[in-house]
ROBA-703388 format. One record per residue (C-alpha): x, y negated, z negated; residue in one letter. Coordinates in nm, 2 decimals. Example, Ala and Ser with C-alpha at 12.3 -4.5 7.8 and 13.67 -1.06 7.14 Angstrom:
BEGIN
PT   east  north     up rest
PT   1.23   0.45  -0.78    A
PT   1.37   0.11  -0.71    S
This chain:
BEGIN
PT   east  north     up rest
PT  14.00  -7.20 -10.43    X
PT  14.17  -6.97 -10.63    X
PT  14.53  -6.96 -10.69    X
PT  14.76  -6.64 -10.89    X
PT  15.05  -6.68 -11.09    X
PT  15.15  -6.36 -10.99    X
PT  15.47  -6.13 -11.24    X
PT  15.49  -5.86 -11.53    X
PT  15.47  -5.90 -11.87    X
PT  15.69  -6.17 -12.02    X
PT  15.79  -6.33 -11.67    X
PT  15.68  -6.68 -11.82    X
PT  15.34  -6.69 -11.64    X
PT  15.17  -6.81 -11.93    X
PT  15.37  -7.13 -11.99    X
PT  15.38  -7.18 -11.64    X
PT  14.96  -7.20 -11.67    X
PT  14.96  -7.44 -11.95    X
PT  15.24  -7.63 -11.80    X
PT  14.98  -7.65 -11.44    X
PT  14.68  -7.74 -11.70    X
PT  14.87  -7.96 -11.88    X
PT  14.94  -8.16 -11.57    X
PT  14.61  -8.11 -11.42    X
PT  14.46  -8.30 -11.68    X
PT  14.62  -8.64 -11.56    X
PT  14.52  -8.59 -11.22    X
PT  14.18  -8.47 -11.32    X
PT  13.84  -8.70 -11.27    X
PT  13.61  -8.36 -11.42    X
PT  13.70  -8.12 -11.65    X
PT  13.94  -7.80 -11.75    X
PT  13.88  -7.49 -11.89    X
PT  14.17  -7.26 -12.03    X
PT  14.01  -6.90 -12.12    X
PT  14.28  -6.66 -12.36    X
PT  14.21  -6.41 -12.52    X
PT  14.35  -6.56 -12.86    X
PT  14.36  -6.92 -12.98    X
PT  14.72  -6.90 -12.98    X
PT  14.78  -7.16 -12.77    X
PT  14.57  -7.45 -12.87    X
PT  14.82  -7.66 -12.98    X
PT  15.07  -7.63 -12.66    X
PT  14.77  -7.74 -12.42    X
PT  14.64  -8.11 -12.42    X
PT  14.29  -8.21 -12.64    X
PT  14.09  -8.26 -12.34    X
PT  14.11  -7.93 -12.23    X
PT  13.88  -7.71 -12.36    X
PT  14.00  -7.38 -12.49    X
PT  13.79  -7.07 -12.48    X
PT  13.88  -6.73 -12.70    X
PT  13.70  -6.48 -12.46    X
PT  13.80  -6.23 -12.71    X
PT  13.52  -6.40 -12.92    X
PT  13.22  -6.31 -12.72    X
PT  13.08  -5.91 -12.60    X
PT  13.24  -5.87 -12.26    X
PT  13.31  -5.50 -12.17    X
PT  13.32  -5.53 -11.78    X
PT  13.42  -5.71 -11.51    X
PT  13.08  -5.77 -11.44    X
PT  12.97  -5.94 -11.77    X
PT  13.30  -6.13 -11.71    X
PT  13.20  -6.32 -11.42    X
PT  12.84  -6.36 -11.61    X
PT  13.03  -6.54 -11.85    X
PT  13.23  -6.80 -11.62    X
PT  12.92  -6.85 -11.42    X
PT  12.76  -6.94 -11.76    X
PT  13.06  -7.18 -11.81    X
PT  13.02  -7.28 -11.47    X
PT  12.65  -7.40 -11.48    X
PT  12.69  -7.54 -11.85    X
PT  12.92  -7.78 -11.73    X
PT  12.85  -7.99 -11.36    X
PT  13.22  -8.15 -11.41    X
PT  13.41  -7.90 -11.47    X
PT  13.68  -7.89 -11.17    X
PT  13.94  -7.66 -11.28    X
PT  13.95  -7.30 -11.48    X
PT  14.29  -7.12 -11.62    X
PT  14.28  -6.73 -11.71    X
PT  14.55  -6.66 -11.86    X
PT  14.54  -6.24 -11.91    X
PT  14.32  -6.23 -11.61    X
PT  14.31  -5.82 -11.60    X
PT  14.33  -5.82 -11.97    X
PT  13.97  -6.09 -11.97    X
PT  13.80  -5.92 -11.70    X
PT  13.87  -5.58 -11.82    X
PT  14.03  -5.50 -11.50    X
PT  14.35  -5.35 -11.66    X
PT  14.44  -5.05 -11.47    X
PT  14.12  -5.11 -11.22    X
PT  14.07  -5.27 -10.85    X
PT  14.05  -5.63 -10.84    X
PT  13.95  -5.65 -10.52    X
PT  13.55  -5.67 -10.60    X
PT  13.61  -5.91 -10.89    X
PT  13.87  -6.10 -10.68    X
PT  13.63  -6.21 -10.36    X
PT  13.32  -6.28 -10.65    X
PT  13.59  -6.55 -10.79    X
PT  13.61  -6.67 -10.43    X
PT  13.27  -6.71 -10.37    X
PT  13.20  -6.86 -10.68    X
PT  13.50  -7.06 -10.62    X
PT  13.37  -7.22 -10.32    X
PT  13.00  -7.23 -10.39    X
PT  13.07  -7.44 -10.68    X
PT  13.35  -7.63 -10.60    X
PT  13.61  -7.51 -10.91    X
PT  13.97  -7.43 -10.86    X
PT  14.02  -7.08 -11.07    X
PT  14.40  -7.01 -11.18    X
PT  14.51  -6.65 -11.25    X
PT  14.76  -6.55 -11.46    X
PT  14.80  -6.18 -11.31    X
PT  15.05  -5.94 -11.51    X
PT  15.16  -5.76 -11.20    X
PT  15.43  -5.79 -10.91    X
PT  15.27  -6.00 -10.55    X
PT  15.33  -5.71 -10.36    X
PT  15.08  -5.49 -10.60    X
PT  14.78  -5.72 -10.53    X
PT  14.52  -5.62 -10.31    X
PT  14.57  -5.75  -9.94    X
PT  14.28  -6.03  -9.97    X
PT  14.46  -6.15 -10.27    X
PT  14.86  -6.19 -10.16    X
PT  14.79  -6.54  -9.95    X
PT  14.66  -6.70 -10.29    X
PT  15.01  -6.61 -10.50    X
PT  15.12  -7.02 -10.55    X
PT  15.41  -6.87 -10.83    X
PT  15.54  -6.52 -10.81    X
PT  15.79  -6.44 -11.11    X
């Protein structure tokens, strides 16, 4: 499944997203990832979830993005849950269609049984059609 936490800039998204990871970890029998693109927020998100800097490693497409989560993916045969926080920003899909990138989360979603939370810095109405049914918090 994939879910979007859907509003521009400075709407709150991302403390809404470590609030739901946050909470996810009591509830939570496998793990949870949180990707950022800083390390900002390490200490406002519980010890057992495991924080990721993207902005550490290469990634220059949208592609090589979801190389990197399926690398994450297949690393880890518990992992149950994965926040995005800066989801455009991560997959270098600022400005770009997200549609591709969108249904490759889905599929990846479902094939491998993690839930995949986007924090999306743009307005519900502005996704792509495939995407709108997914928006659980539109600010």
């Amino acid at each position: 499944m994939v879910q979007i936490i859907a509003g521009n800039k400075g709407k709150g998204k991302t403390k809404y997203l470590l609030d739901m990871a946050n909470t996810a970890v009591k509830e939570s029998k496998g793990s949870i990832v949180y990707l950022d693109k800083s390390a900002k927020h390490m200490y406002e998100l519980n010890n057992k979830v495991r924080l990721i800097n993207v902005n550490e490693y290469p990634i220059h497409s949208s592609e090589a993005f979801v190389g990197f989560l399926c690398g994450i993916i297949c690393q880890d045969h518990d992992l149950e849950q994965m926040y995005l926080d800066s989801f455009l920003k991560l997959a270098c899909l600022e400005g770009e269609n997200i549609e591709t990138t969108y249904k490759e989360l889905e599929s990846i979603s479902e094939k491998y049984n993690v839930t995949f939370v986007l924090s999306i810095s743009m307005d519900a109405d502005m996704l792509p059609e495939c995407a709108r049914p997914n928006v659980v918090v539109s600010l």
